[in-house]
N, C-alpha and C positions, 0 to 999 in steps of 0.2 A: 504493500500500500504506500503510496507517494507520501510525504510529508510534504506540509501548505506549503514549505520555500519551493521545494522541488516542483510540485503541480504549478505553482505562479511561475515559474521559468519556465515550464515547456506548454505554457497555453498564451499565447501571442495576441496583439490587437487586433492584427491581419484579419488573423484565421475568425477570429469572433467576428468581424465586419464581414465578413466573407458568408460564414454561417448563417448572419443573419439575412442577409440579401437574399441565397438562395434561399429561406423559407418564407420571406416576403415576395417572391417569385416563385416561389414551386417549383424552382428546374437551375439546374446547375447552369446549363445552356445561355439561358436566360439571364442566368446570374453574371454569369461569365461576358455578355456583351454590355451590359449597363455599368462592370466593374471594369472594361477593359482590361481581361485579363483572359488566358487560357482555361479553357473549360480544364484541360487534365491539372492543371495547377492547383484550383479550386476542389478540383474530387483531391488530389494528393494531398493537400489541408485537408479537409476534412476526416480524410481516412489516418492521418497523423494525431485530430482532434479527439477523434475515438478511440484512437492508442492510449492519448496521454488519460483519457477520462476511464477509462477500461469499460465503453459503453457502445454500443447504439445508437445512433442519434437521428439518424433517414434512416427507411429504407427507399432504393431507387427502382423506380418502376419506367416501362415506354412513357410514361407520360410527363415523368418528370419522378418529385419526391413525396415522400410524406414521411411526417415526424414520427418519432415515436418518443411513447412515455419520458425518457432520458435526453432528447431533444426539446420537449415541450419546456421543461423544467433549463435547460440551459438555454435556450431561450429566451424567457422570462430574465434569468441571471444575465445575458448577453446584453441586456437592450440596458438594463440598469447599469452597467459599467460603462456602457457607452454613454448614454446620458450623463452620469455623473461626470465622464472627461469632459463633454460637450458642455459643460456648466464651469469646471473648473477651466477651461482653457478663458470662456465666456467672463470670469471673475477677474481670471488673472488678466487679462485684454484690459480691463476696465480701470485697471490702477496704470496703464502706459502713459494715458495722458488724458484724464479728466475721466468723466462717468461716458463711456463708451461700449459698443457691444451690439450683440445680433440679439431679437426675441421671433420666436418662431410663434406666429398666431395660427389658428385651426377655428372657422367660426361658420354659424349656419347663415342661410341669405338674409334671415328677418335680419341677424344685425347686421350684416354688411350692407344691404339693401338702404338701409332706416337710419343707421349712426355711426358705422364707422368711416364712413368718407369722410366727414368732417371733426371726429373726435381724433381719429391718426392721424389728418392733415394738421391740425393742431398742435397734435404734439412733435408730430416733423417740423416742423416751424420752431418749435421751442429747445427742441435737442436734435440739429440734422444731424449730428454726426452717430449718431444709432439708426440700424438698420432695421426694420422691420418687413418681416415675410408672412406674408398674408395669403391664405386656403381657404374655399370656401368649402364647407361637408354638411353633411347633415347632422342632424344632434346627434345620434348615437353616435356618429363616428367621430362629433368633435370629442366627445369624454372616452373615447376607445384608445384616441393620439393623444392625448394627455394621458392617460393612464399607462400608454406604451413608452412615451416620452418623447417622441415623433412632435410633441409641440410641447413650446411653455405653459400660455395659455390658451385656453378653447372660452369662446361666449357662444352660449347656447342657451334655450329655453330650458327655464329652471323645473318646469315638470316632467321631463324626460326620468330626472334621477339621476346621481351622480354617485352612486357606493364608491365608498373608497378616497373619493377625491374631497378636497375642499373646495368651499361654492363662497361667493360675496355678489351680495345685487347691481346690476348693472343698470339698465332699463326698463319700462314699463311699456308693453303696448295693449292694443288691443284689437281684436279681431273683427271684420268686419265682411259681410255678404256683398260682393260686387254684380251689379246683374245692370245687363242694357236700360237706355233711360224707358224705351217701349214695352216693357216687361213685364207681366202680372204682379208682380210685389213693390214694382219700381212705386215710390212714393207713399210705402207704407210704413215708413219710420221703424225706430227697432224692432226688431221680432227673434223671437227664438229659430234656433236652425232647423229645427225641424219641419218647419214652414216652406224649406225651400227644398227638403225630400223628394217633391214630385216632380223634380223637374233634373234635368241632363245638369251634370257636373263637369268643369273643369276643373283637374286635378293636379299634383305637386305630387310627387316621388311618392311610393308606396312606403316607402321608410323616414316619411319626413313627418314633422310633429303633427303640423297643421293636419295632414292626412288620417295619423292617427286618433289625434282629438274629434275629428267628422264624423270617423268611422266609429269611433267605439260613441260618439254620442247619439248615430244612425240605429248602432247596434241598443244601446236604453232604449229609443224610442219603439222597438221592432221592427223597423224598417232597413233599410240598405241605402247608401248612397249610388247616384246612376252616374257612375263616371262615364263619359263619355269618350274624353280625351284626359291624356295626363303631357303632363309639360315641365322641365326642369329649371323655369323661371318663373319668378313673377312679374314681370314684363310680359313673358309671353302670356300666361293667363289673362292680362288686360285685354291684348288682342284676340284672343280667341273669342271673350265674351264678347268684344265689341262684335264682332264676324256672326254673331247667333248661334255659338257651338255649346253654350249652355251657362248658368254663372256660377260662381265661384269663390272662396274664402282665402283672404291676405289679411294682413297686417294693414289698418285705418293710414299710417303716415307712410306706410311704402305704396298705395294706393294714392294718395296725394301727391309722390314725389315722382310715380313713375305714368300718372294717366295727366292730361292739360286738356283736354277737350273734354266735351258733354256728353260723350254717347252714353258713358256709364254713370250710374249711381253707385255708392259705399251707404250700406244701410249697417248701421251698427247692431252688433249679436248683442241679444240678452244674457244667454246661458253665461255662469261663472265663466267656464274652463276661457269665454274666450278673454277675459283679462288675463293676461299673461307676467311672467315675472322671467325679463334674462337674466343671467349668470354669469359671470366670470368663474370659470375651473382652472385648478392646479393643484397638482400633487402634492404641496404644500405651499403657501403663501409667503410663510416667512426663511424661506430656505432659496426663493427665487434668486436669481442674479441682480445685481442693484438696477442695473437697465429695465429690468421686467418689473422690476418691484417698482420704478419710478413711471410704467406706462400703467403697469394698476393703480397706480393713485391716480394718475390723471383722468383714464376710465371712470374712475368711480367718481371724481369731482361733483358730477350732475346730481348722482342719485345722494349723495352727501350733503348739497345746499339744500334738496327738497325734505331732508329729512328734518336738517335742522329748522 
């Protein structure tokens, strides 16, 4: 059995950035063009990884790989020593010269759509010399890259749920039924979503909140939503409703910010679920890099004045 000096010398950064790639790719192949590197280089680490661990870690099949149990678990350990460099290099940068550094954001369209154009222009404006790299995903997958380490912070809708991680309030919005101004509901002031059940949907990603929140309030009411089309914007949803292809549920100020003509009404939702509360996620808050720690204060600035 290795003693911890001996296993820390014969397990390399390489081999671990390497291992992690091909499992974030599913194929050594694969791994091998995006790493610029020889595929038998990549199998030859790996097959030296499971020497030094005395384990399994793929196995490889036509199609590529899959993990096994002893993979899953290094893994997990792989992506946390990467991040923690990724954080220390990030620290140590920061003391070169003034408060400097990279934050990696992961966030869903309500806020990018609604407030971070002008909350990040702000703070570019106030610190240029930090760089910020900006994803958009959907909620699940903003707190999957925060919890993998793939990002600093994630903002996302705070009723998704976030085990694990820590949450701080970002925004407020709220939801709202979008449908043509010639429409059967068009000028009936708010109303519950249910109301709008019998008629053709335009939809948002089967894995996006909004979606979820419809469906599971379709599913209270006994009813189904009639999705008609689905769409990966909300922009495109304006259009679709404008065209007659059915109406649909956004966010009250990305509907303000993204339609300027008349064709549509935003009829505001009764039901709770559509007050919403976003979130700022991170795997801890106060272990962040000063850079990240310094764009969540400014994030939170807003919801700070209204509180006080």
């Amino acid at each position: 059995m290795l003693s911890e000096r001996n296993f820390a010398r014969q397990i390399d950064l390489t081999s671990l950035q390497l291992f992690v790639a091909v499992c974030e790719l599913g194929s050594i192949g694969r791994a091998a063009e995006r790493e610029f590197i020889a595929a038998s280089a990549i199998s030859k680490r790996l097959s030296d990884l499971e020497a030094a661990l005395g384990a399994t870690l793929l196995h490889r099949h036509a199609r590529g790989v899959r993990l096994t149990p002893a993979g899953e678990s290094l893994l997990h350990h792989a992506r946390s020593v990467l991040f923690g460099l990724e954080k220390m290099q990030a620290e140590l940068t920061e003391y070169a010269d003034g408060v400097r550094g990279h934050v990696r954001v992961h966030a869903s369209i309500s806020a990018i759509v609604q407030f971070l154009p002008e909350d990040l222009g702000a703070f570019a404006r106030l610190h240029p010399q930090v760089k910020i790299d900006l994803e958009e995903h959907l909620s699940p997958e903003v707190l999957r890259a925060v919890q993998e380490g793939a990002a600093d912070l994630g903002l996302c809708n705070g009723a998704v749920g976030a085990s694990g991680l820590q949450t701080l309030p970002y925004r407020r919005d709220r939801l709202v039924l979008v449908v043509p101004k010639d429409h059967a509901l068009a000028n009936t002031g708010p109303l519950p979503f249910e109301a709008s059940l019998p008629f053709d949907h335009v939809g948002l990603h089967a894995n996006s909140s909004i979606h979820l929140a419809t469906h599971q309030a379709a599913t209270r009411a006994g009813a189904a939503v009639r999705v008609r089309i689905r769409v990966t914007g909300l922009d495109a949803i304006c259009r679709m409703i404008a065209n007659g292809l059915g109406v649909g549920v956004m966010p009250e100020r990305a509907f303000g910010l993204l339609h300027t003509g008349d064709a549509l009404q935003a009829l505001p939702l009764t039901d709770v679920w559509a007050q919403r509360q976003l979130v700022l996620v991170a795997r801890d808050f106060s272990s962040l890099p000063a850079t990240a720690r310094l764009l969540v204060d400014h994030l939170r600035a807003d919801e700070l004045r209204q509180a006080a």
